[in-house]
C-alpha positions in Angstrom: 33.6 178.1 -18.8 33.0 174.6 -17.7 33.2 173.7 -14.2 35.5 170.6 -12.4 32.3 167.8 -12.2 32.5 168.6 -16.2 36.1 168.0 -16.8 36.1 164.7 -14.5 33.3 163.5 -17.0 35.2 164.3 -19.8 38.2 162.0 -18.7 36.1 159.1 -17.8 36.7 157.1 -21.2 40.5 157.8 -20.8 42.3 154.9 -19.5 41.9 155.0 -15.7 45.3 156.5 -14.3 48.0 154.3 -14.1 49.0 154.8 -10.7 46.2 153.4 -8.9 47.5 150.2 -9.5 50.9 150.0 -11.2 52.1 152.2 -8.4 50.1 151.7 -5.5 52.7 151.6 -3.2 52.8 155.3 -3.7 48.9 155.8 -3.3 49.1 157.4 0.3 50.6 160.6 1.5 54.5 160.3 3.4 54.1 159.1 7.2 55.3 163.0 7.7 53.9 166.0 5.5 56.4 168.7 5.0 54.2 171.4 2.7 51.1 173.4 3.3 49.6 175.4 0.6 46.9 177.4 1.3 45.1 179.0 -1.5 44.2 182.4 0.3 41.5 183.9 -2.7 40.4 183.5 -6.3 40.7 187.2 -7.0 43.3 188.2 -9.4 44.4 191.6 -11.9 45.0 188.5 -14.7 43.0 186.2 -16.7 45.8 183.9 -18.0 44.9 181.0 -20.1 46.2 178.7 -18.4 45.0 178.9 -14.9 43.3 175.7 -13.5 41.0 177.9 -11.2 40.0 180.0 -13.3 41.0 183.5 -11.2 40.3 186.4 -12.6 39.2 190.3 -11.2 35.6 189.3 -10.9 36.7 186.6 -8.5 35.3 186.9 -4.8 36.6 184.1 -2.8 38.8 185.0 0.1 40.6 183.7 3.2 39.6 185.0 6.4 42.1 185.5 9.5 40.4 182.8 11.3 41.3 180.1 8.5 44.2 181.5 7.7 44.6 181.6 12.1 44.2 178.0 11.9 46.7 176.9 9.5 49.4 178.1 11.3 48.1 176.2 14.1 48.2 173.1 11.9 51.2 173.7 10.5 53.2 174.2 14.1 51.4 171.1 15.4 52.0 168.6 12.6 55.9 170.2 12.1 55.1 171.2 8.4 58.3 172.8 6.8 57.1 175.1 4.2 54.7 177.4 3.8 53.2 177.6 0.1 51.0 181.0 -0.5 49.3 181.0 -3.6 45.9 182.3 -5.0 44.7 184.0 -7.6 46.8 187.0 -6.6 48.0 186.9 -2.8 48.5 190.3 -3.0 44.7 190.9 -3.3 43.6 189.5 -0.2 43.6 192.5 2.3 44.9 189.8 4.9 48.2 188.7 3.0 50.6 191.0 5.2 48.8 189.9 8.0 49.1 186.0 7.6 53.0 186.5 6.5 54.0 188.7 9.7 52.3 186.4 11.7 54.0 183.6 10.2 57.5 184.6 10.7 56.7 185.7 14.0 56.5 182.1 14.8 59.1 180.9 12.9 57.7 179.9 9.8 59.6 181.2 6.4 56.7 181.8 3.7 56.6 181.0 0.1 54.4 183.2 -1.9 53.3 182.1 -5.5 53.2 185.9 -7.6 52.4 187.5 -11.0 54.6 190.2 -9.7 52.4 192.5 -12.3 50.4 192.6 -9.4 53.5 195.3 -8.0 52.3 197.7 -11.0 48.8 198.0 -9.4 47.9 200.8 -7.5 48.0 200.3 -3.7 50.5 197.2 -4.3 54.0 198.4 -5.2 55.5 198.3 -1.8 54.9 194.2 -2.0 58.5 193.7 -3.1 60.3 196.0 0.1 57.8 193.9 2.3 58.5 190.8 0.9 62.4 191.5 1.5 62.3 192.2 4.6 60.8 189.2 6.3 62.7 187.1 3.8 59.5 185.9 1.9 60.8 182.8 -0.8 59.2 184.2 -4.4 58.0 181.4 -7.2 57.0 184.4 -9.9 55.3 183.0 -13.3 56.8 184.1 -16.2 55.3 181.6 -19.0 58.0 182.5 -21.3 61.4 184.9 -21.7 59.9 186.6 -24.8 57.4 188.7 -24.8 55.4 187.4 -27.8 55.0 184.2 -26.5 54.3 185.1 -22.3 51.5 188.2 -23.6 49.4 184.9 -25.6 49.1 183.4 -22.3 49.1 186.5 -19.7 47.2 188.9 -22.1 48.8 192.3 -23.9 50.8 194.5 -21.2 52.0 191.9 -19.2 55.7 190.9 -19.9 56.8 194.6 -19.0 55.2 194.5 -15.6 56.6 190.8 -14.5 60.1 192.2 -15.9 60.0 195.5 -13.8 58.5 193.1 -11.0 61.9 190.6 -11.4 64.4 193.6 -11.7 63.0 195.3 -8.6 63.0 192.2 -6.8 66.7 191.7 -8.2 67.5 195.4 -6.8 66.6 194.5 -3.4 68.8 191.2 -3.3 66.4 188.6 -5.1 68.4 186.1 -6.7 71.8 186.9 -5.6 71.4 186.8 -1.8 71.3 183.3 -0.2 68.3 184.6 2.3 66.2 186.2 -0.7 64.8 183.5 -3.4 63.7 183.8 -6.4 62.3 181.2 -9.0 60.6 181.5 -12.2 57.4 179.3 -13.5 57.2 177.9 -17.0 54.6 177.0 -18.4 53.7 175.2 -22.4 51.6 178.1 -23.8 49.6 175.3 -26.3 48.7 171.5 -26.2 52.0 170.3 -25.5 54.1 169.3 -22.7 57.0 171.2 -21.5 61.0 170.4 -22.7 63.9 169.2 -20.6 63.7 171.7 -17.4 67.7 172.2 -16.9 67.7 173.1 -20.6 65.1 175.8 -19.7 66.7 177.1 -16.8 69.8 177.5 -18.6 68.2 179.3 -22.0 66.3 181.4 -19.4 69.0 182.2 -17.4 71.0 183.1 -20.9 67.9 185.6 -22.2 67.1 186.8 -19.6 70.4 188.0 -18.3 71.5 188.8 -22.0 68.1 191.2 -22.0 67.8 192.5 -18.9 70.3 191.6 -16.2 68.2 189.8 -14.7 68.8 186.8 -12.2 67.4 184.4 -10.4 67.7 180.8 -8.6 65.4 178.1 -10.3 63.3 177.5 -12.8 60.5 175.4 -12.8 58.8 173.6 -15.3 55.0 172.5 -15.8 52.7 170.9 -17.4 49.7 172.3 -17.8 46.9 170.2 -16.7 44.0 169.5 -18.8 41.2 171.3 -16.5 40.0 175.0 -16.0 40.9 177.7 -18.6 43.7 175.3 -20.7 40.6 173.0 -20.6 38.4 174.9 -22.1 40.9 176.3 -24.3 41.7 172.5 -25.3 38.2 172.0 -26.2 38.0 175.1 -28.4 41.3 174.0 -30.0 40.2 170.1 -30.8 42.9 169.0 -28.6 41.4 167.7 -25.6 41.5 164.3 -26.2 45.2 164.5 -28.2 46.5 166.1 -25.3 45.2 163.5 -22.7 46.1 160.6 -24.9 49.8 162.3 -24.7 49.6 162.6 -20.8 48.4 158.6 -20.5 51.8 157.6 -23.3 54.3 159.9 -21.4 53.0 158.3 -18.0 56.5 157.7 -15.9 55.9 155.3 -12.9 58.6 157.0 -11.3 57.4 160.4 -10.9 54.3 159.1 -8.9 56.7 158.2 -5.9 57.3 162.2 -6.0 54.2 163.2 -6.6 53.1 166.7 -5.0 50.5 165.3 -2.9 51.8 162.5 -1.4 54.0 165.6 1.1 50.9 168.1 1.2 47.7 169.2 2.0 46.1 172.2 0.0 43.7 174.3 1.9 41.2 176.7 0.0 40.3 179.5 0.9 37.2 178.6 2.9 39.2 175.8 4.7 38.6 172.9 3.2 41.4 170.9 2.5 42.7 168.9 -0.7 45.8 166.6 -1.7 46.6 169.4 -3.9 45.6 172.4 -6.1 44.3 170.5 -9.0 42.0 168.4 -6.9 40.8 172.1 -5.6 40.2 173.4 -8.9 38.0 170.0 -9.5 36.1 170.1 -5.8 37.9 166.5 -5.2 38.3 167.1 -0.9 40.8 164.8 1.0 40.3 162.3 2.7 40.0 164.0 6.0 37.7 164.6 8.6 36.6 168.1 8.4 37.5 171.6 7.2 41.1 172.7 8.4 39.4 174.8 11.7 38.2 171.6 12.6 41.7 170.1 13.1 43.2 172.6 15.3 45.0 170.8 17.8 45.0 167.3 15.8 47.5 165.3 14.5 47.0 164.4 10.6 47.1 160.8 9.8 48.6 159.4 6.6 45.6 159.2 4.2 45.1 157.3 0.5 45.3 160.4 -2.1 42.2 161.0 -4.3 43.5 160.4 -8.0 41.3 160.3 -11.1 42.8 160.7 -15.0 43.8 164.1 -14.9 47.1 163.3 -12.3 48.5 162.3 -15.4 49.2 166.0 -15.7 52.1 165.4 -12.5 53.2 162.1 -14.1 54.3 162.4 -17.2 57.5 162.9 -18.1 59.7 163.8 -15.7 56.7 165.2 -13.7 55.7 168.0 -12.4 58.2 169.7 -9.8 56.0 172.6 -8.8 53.1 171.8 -9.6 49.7 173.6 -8.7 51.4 177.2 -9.4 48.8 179.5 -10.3 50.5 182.5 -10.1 
């Protein structure tokens, strides 16, 4: 398991990324931020192969009420609009319910990134009646519609439990009523990028409604950036390099101007805060003054985005619309 100082290295002979200067127009954040993702705990009941921090159960990392106390701040005083809650596995920081119900208490609607195998685990099955009834937005991961392909990613035993987890969540209104969203998380399970993302929603929609009755609202599609578990993985393979050249040739200049991080700020769980969750995962902080408890009660600034090579992860292509999804 290599860690993100070791990945950066490995990228240095790539050719630098492309949007440093072909699109440096786009090299700060928006004049306005509209999304705050706070990454609440490394602790998670997976070990998928494809997660960029690398959660798993042995994890310890977790958000405290006063960090998680001080986004909200931050989020009411800059006028952030969404709410992104992600991990690891939300669900396994003790303070999850607590951070949500104090959230919509002030107004804030929260997103929460899930496995939704997590709703199989003991002490965790009445997530889905809580999330429903403060109108919690789901983004679920389900790698792939079959279960062959989703188990070589999420490990043996876990396609049933995200199923029960989507028709449960489909039960209580998920994906049919307008205040209860629900949307799905591709991901490539090998060195390759992903294929047209309506053309996925639409075969996904089809099997999955076909199989199971299922529904749901979008489905997003991502590339899998070269850092983390798919790194290492990569490595193991012989397809590190391949897979980066492939990044750097698919290279869209116009997918930087909608890059993730030029609308965000991703705080970890310990407060300190990034452009976004891939930076996390390689310790790359923004470039702001202090942890997020220092900037209670302060206005952010627009600020020039920390890029090295592996952003071409969120550029090539068509991009990457959701990107930093570790659920």
């Amino acid at each position: 398991m290599h860690d993100g100082k070791y990945y950066l290295e490995q990228m240095n002979d790539i050719t630098p990324f492309a949007g440093q200067e072909a699109c440096i127009k786009y090299g700060c954040t928006l004049d306005h931020l509209g999304v705050m993702q706070m990454n609440i705990g490394k602790k998670c009941n997976l070990v998928c192969k494809h997660c960029h921090i690398q959660a798993g159960p042995n994890r310890t990392e977790e958000m405290s009420r006063e960090v998680m106390d001080a986004c909200l701040r931050v989020f009411q005083d800059n006028g952030f609009e969404t709410l992104d809650i992600t991990g690891g596995a939300p669900e396994m920081n003790e303070n999850l319910k607590y951070l949500i119900e104090q959230a919509v208490a002030a107004g804030i609607q929260p997103m929460v990134r899930s496995n939704l195998v997590i709703f199989e685990e003991p002490g965790y099955g009445d997530f889905p009646e809580f999330y429903a009834s403060h109108k919690v937005h789901i983004v679920a991961s389900l790698p792939h519609y079959s279960k062959k392909q989703m188990e070589r990613q999420r490990g043996a035993g876990s396609y049933d439990g995200v199923i029960k987890g989507i028709q449960k969540l489909n039960s209580l209104g998920y994906g049919t009523d307008p205040e209860l969203q629900l949307d799905l998380v591709y991901n490539p399970g090998g060195a390759f990028m992903p294929s047209n993302q309506d053309a996925l929603h639409k075969e996904y929609a089809e099997k999955l409604n076909k199989m199971f009755g299922i529904h749901f609202n979008n489905l997003f599609a991502i590339t899998n950036n070269p850092i983390g578990r798919f790194g290492d993985f990569l490595e193991r393979s012989g397809n590190y390099r391949r897979y980066m050249e492939n990044l750097v040739a698919a290279f869209n200049p116009k997918a930087v101007e909608t890059m993730m991080c030029r609308n965000q700020i991703s705080v970890d769980y310990d407060g300190t805060i990034y452009d976004c969750d891939f930076n996390l995962a390689l310790g790359l902080p923004a470039n702001i003054d202090g942890k997020i408890t220092d900037i209670v009660g302060r206005k952010l600034e627009p600020r020039k985005i920390v890029v090295a090579n592996h952003c071409y992860a969120c550029t090539a292509g068509a991009g990457s619309s959701c990107g930093g999804t570790t659920a």
